[in-house]
DSSP file (Angstrom, degrees, kcal/mol; ACC not computed):
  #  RESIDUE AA STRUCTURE BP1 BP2  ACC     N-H-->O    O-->H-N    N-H-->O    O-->H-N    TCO  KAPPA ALPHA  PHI   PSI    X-CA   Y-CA   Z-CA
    1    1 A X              0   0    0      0, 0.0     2,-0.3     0, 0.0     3,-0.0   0.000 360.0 360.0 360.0 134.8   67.2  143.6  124.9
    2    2 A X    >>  -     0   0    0      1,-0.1     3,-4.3     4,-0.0     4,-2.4  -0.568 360.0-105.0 -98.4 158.6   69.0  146.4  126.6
    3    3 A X  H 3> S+     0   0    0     -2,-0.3     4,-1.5     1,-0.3     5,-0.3   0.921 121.4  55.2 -44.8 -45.3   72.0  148.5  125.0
    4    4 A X  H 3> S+     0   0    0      1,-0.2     4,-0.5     2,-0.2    -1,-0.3   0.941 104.3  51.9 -69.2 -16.9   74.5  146.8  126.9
    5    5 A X  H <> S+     0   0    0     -3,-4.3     4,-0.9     2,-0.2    -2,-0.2   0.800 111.6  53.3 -86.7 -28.5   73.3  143.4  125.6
    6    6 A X  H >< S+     0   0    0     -4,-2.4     3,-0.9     1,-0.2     4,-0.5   0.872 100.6  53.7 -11.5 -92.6   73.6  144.8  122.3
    7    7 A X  H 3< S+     0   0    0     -4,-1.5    -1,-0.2     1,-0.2    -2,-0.2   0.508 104.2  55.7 -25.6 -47.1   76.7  145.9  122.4
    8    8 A X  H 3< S+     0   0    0     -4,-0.5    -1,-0.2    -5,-0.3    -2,-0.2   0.733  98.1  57.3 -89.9 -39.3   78.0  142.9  123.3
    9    9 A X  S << S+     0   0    0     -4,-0.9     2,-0.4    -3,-0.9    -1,-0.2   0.696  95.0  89.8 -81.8 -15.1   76.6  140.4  120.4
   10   10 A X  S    S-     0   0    0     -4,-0.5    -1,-0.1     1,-0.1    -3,-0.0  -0.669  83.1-124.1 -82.3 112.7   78.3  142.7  118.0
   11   11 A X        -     0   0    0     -2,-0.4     2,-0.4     1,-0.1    -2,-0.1  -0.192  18.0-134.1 -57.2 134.5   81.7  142.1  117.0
   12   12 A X        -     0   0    0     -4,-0.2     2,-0.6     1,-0.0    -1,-0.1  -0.615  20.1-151.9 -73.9 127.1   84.3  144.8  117.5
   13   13 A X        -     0   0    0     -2,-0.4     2,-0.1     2,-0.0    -1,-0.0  -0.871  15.2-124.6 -88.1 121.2   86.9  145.6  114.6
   14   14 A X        -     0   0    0     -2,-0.6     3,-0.1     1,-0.2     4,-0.0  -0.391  10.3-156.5 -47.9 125.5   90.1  146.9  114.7
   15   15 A X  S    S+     0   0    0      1,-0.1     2,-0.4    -2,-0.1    -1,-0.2   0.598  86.2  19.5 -76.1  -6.8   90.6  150.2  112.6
   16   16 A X  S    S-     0   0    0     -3,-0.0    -1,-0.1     0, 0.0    -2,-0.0  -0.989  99.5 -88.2-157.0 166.7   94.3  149.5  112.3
   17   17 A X        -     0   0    0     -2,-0.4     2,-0.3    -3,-0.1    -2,-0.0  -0.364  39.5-111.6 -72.7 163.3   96.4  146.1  112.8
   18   18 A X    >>  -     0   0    0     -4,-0.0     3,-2.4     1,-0.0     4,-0.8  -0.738  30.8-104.4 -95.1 135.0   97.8  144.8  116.1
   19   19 A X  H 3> S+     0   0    0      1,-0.3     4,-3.0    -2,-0.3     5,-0.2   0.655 121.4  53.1 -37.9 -41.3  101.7  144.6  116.9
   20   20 A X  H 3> S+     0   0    0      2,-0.2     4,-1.9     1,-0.2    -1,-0.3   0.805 112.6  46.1 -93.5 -11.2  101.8  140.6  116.3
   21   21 A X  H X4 S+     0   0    0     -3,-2.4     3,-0.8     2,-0.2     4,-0.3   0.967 110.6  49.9 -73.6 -48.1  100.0  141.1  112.7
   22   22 A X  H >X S+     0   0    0     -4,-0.8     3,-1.2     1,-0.3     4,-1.1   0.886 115.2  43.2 -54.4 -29.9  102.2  143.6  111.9
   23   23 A X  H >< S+     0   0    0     -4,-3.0     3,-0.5     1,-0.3     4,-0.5   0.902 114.8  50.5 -72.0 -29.9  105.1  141.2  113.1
   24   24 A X  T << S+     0   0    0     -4,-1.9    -1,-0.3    -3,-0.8    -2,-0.2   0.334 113.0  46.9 -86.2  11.3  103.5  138.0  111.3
   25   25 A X  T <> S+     0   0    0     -3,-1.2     4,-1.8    -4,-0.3    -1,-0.3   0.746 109.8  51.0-111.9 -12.1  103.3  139.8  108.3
   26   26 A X  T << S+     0   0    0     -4,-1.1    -2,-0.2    -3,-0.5    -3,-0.1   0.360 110.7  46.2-102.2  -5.5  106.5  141.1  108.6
   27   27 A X  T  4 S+     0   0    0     -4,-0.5     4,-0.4     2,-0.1    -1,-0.2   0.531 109.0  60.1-104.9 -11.0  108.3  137.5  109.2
   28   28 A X  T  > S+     0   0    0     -5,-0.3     4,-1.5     1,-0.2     5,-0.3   0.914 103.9  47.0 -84.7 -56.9  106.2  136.2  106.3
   29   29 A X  H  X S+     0   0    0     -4,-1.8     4,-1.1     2,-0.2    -1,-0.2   0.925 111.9  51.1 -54.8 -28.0  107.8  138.8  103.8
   30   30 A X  H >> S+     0   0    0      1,-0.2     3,-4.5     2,-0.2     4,-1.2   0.834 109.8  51.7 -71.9 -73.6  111.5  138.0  105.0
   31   31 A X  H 34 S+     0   0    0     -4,-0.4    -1,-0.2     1,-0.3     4,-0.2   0.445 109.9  48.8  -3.7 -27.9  110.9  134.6  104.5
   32   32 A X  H 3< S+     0   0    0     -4,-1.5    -1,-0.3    -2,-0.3    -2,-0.2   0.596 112.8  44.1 -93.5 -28.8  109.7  135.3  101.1
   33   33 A X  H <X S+     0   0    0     -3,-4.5     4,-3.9    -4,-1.1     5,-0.4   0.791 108.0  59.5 -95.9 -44.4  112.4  137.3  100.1
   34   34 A X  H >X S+     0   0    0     -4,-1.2     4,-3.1     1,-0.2     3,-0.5   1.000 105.7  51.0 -47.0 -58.1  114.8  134.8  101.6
   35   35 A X  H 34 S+     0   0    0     -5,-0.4     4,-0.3     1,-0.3    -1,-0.2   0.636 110.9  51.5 -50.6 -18.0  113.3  132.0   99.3
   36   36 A X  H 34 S+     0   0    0     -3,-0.3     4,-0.4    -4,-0.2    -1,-0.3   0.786 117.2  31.3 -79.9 -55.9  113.8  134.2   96.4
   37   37 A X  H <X S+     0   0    0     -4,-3.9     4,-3.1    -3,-0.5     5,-0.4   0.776  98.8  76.8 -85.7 -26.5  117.2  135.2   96.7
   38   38 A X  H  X S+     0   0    0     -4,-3.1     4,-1.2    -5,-0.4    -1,-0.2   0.960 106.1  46.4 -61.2 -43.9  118.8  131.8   98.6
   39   39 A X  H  4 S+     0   0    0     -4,-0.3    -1,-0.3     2,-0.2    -2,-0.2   0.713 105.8  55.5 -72.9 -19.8  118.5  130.2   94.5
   40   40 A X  H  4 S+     0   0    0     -4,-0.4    -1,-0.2    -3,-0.3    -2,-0.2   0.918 109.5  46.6 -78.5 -38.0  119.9  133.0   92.9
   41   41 A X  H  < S+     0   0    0     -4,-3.1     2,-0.3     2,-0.1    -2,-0.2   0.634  98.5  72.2 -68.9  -2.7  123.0  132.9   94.9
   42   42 A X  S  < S-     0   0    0     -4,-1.2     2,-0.3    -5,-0.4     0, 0.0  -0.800  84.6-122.5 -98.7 130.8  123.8  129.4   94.8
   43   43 A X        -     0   0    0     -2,-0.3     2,-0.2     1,-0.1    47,-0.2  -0.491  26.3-129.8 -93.6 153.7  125.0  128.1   91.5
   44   44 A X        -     0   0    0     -2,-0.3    46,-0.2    -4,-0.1     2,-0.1  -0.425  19.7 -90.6 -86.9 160.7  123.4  125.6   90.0
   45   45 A X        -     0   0    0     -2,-0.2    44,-0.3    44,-0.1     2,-0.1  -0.340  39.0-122.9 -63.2 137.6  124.3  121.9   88.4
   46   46 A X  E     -A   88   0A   0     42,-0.8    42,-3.4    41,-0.1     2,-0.4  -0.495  26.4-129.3 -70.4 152.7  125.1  121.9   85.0
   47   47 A X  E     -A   87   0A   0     40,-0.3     2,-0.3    -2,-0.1    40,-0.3  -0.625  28.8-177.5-100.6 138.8  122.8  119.5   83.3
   48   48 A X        -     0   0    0     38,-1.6    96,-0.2    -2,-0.4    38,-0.1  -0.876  25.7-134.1-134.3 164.6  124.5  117.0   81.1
   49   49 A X  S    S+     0   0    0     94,-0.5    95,-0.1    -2,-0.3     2,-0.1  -0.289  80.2  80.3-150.4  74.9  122.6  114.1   78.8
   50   50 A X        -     0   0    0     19,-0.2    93,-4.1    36,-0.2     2,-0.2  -0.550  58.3-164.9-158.9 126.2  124.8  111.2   79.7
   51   51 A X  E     -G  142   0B   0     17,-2.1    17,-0.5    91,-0.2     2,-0.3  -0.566  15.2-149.8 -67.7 150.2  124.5  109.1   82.9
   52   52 A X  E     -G  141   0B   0     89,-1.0    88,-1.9    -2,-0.2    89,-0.9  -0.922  23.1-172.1 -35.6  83.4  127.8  106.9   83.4
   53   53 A X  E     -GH 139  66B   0     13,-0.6    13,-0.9    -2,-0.3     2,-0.3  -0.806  22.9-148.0 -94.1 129.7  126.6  104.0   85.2
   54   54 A X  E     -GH 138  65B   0     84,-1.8    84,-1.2    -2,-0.3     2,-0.2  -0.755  21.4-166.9 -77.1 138.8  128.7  101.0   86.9
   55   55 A X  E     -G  137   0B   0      9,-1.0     2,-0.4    -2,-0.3     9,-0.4  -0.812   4.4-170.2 -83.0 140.6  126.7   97.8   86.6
   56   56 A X        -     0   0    0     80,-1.7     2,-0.9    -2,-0.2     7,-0.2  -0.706  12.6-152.5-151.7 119.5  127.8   94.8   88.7
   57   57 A X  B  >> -I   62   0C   0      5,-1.5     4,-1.3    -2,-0.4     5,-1.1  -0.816   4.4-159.0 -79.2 101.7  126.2   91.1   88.2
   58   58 A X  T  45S+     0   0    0     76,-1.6    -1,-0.1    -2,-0.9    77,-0.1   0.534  88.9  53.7 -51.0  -8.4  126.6   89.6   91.5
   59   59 A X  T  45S+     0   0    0      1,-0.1    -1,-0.2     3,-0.1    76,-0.0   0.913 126.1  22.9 -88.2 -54.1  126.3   85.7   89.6
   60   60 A X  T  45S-     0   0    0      2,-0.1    -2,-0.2     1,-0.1    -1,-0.1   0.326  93.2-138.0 -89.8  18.3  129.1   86.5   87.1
   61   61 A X  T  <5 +     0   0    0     -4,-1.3     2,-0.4     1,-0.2    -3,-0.2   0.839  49.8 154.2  43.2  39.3  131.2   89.3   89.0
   62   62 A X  B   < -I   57   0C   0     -5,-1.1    -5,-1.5     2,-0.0     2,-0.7  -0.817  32.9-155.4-100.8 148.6  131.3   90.8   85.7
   63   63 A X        -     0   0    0     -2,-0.4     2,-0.4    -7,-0.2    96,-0.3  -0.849  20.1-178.5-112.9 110.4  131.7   95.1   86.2
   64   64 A X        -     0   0    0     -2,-0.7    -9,-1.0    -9,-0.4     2,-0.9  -0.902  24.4-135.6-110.9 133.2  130.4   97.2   83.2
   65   65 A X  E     -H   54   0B   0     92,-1.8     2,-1.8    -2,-0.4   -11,-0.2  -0.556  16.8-160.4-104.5 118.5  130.3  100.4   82.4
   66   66 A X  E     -H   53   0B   0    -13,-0.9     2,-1.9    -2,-0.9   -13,-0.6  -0.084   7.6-163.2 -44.7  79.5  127.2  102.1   80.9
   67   67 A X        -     0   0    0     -2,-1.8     2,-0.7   -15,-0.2   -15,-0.2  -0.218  23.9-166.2 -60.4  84.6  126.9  105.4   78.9
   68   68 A X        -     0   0    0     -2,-1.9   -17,-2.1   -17,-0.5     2,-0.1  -0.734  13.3-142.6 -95.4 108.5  123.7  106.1   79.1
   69   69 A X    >   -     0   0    0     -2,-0.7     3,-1.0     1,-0.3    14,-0.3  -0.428  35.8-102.7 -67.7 122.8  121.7  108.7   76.9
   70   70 A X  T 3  S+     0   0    0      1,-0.3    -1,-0.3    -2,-0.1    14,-0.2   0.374 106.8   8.5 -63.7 167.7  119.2  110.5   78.4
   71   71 A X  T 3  S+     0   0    0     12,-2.2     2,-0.8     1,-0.1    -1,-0.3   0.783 105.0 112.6  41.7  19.4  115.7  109.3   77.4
   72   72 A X    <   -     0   0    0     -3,-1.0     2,-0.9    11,-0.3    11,-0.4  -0.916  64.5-131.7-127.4 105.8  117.4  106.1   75.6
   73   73 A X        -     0   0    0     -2,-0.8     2,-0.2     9,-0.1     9,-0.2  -0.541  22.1-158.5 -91.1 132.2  116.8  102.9   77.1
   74   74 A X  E     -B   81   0A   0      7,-2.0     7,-2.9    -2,-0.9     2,-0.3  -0.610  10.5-133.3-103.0 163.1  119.6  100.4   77.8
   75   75 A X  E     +B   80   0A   0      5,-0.2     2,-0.3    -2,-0.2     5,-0.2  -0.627  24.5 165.8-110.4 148.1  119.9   97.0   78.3
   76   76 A X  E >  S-B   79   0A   0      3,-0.8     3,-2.4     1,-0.8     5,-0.0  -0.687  71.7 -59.1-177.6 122.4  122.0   95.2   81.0
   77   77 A X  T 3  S-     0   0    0     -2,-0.3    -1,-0.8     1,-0.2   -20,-0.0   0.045 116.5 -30.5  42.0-134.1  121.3   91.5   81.6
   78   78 A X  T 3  S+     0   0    0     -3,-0.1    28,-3.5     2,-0.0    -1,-0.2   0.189 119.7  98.4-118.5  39.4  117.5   91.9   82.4
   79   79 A X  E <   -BC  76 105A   0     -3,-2.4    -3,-0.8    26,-0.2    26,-0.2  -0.210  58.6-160.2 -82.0 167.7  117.6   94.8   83.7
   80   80 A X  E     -B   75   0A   0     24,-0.6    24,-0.4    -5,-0.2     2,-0.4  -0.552  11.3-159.1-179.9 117.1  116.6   98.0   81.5
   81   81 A X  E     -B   74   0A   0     -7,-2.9    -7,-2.0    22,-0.2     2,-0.6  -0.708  14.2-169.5 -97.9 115.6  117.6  101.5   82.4
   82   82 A X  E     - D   0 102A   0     20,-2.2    20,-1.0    -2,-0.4     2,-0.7  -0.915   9.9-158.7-126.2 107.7  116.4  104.9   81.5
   83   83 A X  E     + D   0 101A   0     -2,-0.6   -12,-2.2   -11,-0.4   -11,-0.3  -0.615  19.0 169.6 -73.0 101.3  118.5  107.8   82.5
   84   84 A X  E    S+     0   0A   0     16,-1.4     2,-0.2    -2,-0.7    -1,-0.2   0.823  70.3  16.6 -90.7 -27.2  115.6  111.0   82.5
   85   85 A X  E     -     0   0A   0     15,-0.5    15,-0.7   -15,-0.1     2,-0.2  -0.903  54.5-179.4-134.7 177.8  118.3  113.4   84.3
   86   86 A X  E     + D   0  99A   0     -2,-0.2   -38,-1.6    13,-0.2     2,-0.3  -0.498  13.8 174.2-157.2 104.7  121.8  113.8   85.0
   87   87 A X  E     -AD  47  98A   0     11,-1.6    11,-3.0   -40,-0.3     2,-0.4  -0.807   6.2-179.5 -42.4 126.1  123.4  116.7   86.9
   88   88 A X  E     -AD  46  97A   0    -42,-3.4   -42,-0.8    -2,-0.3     9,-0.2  -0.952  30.7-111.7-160.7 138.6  126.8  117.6   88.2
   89   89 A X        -     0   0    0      7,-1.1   -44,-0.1    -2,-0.4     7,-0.1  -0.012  43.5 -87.9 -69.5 130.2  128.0  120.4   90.0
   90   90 A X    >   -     0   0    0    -47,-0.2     3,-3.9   -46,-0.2    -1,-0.2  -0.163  41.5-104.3 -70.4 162.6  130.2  122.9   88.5
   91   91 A X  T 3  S+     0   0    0      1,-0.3     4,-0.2    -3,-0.1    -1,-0.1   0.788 116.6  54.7 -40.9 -44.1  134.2  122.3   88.8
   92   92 A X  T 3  S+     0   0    0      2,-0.1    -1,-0.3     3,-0.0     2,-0.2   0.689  95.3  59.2 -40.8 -48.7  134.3  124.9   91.5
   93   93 A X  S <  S-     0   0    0     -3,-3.9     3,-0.3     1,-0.1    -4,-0.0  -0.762 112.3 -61.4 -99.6 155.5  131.8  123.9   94.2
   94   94 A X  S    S-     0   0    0     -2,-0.2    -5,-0.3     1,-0.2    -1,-0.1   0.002  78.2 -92.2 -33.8 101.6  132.5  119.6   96.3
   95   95 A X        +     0   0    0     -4,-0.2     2,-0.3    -7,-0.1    -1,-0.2   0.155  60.4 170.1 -16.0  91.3  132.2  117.1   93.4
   96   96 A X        -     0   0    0     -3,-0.3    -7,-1.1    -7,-0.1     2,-0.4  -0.643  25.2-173.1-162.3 117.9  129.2  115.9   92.9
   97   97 A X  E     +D   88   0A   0     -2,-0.3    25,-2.3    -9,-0.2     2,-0.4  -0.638   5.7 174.0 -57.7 103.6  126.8  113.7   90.4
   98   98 A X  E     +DE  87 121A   0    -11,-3.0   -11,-1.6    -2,-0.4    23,-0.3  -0.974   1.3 174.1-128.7 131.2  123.2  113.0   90.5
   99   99 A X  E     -D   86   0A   0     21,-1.6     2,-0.3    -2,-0.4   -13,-0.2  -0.178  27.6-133.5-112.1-171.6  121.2  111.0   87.4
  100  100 A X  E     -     0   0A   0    -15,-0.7   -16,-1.4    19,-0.2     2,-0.5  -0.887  36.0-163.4-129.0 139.8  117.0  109.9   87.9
  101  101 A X  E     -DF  83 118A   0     17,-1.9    17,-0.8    -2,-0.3     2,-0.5  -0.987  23.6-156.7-136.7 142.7  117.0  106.7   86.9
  102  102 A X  E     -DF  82 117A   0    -20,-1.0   -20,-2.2    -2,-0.5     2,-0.3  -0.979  14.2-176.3 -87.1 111.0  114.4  104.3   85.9
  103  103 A X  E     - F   0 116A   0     13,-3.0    13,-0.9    -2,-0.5     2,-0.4  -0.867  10.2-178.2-120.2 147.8  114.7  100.7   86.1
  104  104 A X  E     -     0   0A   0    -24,-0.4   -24,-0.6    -2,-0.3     2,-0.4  -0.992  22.1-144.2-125.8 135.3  112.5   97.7   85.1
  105  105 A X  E     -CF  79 113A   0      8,-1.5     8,-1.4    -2,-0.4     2,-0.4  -0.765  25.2-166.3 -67.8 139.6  113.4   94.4   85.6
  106  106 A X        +     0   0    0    -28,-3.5     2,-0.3    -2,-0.4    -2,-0.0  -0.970  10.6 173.1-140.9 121.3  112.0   92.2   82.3
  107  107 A X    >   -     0   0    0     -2,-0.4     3,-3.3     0, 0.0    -2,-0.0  -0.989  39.7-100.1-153.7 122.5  111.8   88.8   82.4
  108  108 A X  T 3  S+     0   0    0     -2,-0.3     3,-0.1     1,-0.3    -2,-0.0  -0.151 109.4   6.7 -46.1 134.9  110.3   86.2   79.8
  109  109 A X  T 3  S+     0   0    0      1,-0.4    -1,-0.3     0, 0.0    -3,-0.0  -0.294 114.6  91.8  99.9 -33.7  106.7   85.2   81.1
  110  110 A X  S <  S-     0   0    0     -3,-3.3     2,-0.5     1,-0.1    -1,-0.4   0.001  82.0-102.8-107.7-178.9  106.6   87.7   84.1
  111  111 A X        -     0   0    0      1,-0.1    -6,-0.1    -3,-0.1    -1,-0.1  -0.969  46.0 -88.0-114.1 110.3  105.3   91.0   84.1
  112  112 A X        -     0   0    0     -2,-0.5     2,-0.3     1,-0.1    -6,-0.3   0.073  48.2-153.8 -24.6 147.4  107.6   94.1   84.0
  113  113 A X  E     -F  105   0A   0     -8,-1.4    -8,-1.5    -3,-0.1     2,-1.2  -0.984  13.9-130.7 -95.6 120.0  108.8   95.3   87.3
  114  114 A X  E     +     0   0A   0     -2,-0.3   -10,-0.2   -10,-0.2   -11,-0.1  -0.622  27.9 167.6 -82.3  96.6  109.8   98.2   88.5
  115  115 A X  E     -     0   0A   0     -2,-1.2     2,-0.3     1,-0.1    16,-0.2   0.584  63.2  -0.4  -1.2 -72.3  113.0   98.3   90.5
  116  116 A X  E     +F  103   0A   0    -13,-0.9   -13,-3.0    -3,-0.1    -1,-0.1  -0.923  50.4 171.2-161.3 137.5  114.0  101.6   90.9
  117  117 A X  E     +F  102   0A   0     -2,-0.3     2,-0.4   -15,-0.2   -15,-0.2  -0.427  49.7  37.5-143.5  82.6  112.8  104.9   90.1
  118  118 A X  E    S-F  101   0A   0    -17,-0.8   -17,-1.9    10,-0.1     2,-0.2  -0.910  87.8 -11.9 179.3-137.4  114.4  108.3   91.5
  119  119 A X        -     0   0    0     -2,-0.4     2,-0.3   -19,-0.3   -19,-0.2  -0.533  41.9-175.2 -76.8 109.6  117.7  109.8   92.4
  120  120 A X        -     0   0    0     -2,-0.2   -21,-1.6   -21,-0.2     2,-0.4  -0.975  17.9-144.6-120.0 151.2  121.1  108.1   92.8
  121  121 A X  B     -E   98   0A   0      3,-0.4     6,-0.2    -2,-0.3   -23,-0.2  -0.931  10.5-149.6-106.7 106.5  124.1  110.1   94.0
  122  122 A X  S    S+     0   0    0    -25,-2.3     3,-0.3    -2,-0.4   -24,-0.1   0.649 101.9  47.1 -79.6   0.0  127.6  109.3   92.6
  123  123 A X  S    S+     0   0    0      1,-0.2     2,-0.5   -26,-0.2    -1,-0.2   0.854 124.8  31.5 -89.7 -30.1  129.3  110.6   96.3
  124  124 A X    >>  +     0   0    0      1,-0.2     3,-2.2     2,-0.1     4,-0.9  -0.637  65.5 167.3-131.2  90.0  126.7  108.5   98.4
  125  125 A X  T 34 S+     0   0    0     -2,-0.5    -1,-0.2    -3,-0.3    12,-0.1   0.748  77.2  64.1 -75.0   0.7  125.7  105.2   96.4
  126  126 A X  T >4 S+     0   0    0     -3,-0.2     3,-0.5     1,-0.2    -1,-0.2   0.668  82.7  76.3 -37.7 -41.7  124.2  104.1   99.6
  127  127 A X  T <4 S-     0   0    0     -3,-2.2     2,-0.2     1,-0.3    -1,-0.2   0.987 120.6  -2.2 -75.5 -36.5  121.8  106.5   99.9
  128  128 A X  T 3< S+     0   0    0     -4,-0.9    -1,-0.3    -7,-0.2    -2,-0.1  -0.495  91.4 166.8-145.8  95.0  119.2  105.6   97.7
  129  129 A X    <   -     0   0    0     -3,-0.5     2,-0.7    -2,-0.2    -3,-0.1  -0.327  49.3 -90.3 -85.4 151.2  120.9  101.9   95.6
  130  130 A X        -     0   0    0      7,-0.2     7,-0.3    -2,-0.1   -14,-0.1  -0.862  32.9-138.9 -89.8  91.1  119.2   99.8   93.8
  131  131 A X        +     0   0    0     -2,-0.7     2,-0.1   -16,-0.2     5,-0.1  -0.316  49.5 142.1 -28.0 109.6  117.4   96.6   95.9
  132  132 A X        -     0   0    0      3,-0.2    -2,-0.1     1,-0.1     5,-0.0  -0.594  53.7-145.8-161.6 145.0  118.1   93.9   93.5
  133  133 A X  S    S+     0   0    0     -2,-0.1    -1,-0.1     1,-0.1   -75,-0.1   0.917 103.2  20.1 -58.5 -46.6  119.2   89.8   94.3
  134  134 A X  S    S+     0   0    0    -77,-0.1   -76,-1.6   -76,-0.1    -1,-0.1   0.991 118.2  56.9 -97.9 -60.5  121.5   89.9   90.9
  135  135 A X        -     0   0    0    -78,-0.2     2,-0.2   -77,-0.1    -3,-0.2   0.341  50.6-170.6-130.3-171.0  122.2   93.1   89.9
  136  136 A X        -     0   0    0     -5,-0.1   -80,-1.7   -79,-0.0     2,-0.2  -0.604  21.5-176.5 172.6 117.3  124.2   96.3   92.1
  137  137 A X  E     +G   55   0B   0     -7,-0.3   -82,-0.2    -2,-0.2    -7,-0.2  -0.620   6.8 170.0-112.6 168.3  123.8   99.8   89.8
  138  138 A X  E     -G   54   0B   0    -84,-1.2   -84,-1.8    -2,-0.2   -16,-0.1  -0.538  31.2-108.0-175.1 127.5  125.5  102.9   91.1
  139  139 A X  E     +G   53   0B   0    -86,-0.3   -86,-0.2     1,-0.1   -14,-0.1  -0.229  30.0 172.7 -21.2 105.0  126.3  106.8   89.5
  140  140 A X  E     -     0   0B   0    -88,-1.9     2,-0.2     1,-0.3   -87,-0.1   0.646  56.9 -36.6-114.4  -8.3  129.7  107.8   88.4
  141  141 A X  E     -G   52   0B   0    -89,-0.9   -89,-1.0   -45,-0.1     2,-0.6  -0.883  49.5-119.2 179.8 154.3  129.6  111.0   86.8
  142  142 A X  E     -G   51   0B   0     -2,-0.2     2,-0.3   -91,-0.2   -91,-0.2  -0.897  38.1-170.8-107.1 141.9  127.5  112.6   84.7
  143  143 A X        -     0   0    0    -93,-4.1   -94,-0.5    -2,-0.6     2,-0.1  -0.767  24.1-112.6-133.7 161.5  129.0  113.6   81.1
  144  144 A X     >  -     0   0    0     -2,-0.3     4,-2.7   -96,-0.2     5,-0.1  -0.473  40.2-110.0 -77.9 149.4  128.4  115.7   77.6
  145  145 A X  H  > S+     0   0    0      2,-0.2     4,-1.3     3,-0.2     3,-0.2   0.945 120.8  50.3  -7.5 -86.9  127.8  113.7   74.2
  146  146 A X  H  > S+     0   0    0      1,-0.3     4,-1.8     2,-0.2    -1,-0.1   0.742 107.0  47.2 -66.5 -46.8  130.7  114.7   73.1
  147  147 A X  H  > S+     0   0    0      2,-0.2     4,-3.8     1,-0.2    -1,-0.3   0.950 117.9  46.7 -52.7 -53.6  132.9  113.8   76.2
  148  148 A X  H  X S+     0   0    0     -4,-2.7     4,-0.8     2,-0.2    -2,-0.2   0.907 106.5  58.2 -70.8 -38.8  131.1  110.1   76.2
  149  149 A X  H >X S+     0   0    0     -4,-1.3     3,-3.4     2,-0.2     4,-1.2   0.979 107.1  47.3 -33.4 -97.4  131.6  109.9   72.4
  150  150 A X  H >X S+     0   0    0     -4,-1.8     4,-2.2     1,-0.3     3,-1.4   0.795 112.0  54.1 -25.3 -63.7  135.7  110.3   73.0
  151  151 A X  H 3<>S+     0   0    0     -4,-3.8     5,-1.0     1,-0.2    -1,-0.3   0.439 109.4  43.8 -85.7  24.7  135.5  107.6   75.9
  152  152 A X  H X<5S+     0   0    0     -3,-3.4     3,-0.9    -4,-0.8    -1,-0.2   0.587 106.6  55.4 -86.4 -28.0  134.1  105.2   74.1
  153  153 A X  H <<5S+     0   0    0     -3,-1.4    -2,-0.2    -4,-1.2    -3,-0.1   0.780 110.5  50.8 -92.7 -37.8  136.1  105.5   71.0
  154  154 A X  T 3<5S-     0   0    0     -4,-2.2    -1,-0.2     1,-0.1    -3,-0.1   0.332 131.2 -96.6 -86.7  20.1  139.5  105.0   73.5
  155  155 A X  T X 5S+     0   0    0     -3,-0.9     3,-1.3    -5,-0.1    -3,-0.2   0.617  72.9 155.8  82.3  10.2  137.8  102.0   74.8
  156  156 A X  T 3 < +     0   0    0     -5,-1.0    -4,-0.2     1,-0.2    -5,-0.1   0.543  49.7  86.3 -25.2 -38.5  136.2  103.7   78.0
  157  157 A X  T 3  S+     0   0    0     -5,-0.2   -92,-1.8     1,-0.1     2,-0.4   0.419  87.2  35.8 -96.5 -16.9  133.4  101.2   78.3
  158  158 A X    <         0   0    0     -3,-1.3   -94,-0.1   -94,-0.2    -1,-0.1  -0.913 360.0 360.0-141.5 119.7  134.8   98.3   80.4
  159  159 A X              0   0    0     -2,-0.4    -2,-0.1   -96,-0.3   -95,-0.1   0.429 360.0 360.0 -36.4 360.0  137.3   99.1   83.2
């Protein structure tokens, strides 16, 4: 094998980085720093542990409203609802409510169902409703104990 052939089968290394690592390393770090900082400015939703929920039975039009305790399961018709979060934005920033909801349908003989399980949004109940023939759920605020306590005692509970 001659020198030149050598040469050739052996890879070369850079001693020092080339312009478009330095740049890729150098978009990767804003990018990092952005991601860091974008949560510290923004305030976050206060966390609350009561859902408000509107129920509606499409057979009997009847319109209810739920308080629902985080982790507590409630009953509506044969439906059964478990609020795991409930968020809302402080007074300051656009109004807005967000629960996690878990729902089962339970129905004698049958086999539990699940419904619904993730995010509902009290500005857009649209976006992600609860699919059900009977039953039409939707977010209206999320609230303290203490606050849900008070509108219950003044008869809060049924529009």
């Amino acid at each position: 094998m001659t020198l030149a052939a050598q040469s050739s089968a052996v890879p070369s290394f850079r001693t020092r980085p080339s312009r478009s690592s330095w740049a890729a390393w150098g978009c990767a770090g804003l990018i990092a720093a952005v991601l860091v900082l974008i949560p510290a400015a923004s305030p976050r939703a206060d966390a609350h542990d009561v859902a408000v929920l509107r129920v509606l039975d499409k057979i009997t039009a009847r319109v209810s409203i739920l308080n629902a305790p985080l982790h507590q399961v409630m009953q509506f018709g044969t439906l059964e609802i478990v609020a795991r979060a409930c968020d809302k934005r402080p007074p300051e920033e656009t109004p807005e409510s967000a629960a996690f909801l878990e729902i089962w349908e339970i129905r004698p003989g049958k086999p539990v169902k699940s419904v619904f399980t993730g995010w509902m949004f009290a500005s857009t109940p649209g976006l992600s409703a609860l699919e059900h023939p009977i039953y039409d759920l939707w977010v209206l605020d999320c609230v303290s104990k203490s606050d849900s306590a008070a509108d219950s005692a003044s008869g809060g509970n049924e529009p």
